[in-house]
N, C-alpha and C positions, 0 to 999 in steps of 0.2 A: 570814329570807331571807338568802343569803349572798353575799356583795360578788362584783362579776366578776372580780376580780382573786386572790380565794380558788380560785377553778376555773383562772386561769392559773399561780397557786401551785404547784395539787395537780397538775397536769401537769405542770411543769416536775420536781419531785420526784420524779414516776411515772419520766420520762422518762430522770432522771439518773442513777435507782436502776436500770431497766432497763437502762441500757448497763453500768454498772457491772458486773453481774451476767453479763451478756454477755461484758463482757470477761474474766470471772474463767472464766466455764467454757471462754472459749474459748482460756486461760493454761494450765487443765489438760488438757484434751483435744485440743489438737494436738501433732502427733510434734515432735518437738526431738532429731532427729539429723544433725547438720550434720559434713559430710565433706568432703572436697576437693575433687569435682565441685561439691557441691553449694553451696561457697561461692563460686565459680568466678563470673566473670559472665557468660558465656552457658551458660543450660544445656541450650539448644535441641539440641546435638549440632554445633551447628557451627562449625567454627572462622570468627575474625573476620578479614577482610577490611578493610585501609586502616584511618584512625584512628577511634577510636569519638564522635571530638569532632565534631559535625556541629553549625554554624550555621545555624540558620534564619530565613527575613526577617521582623522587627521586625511588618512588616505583621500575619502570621499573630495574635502576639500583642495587638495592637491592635485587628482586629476581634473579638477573645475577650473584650477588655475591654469594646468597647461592646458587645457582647451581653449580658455579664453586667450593666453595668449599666443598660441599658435593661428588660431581664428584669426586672430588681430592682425597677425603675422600676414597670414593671406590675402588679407585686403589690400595689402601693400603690392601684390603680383598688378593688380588689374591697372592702375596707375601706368607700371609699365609696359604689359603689354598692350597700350591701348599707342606710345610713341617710343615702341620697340624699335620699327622703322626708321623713324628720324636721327634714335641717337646710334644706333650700330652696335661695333662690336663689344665696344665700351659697357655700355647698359646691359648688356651679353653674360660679359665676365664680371658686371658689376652683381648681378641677380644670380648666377651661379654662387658667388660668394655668400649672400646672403642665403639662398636654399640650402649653401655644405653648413653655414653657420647651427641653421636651425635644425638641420639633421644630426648633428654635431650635441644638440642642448635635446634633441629627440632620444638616441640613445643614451647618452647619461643617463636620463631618466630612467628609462627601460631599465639599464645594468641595474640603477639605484632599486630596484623595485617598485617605483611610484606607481604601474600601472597595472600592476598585479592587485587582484580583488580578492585573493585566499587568505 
């Protein structure tokens, strides 16, 4: 019988050798003819208007943040409840903890205003 971590091996392998090979066909088979339009930076056709430096509010990137890490956050539920079962009440109270944690770092946020867009 073979370890579970031999099947995460041979995937990660699979996966690395795939992109790899991806990126090689795709080094040979796209054009590479770069011209003066085309290193230009708008190539839409139209000329720019005012400066191209535009600041945006802090805010926008802050709820990107917690989304990304609450998302990330969530990926971590299916793990367990996939050997809910086996471990009991342990893994119970252990994922309660974790869900007060992130409810916890949830409102912070809110009281803070992070997720207000006025």
């Amino acid at each position: 019988m073979v370890n579970d971590n031999a099947y995460i091996g041979l995937i990660l392998i699979v996966s690395v050798v795939f992109v790899g090979i991806a990126f090689l066909i795709a080094r040979i088979l796209r054009p590479n003819r770069p011209d003066k339009v085309k290193l230009s930076t708008y190539e839409c056709g139209e000329i720019p208007v005012g400066p191209s430096w535009i600041q945006f509010n802090v805010r926008y990137y802050l709820v990107a943040l917690i989304f990304v890490i609450f998302d990330v956050e969530t990926v971590f539920l299916y793990p367990w409840a996939v050997v809910y079962r086996r471990l009991g009440l342990f893994a119970f109270v252990e994922m309660v903890i974790f869900i007060g944690i992130l409810l916890v770092g949830l409102i912070y946020a809110w009281k803070k205003g992070a997720l207000r867009w006025v």
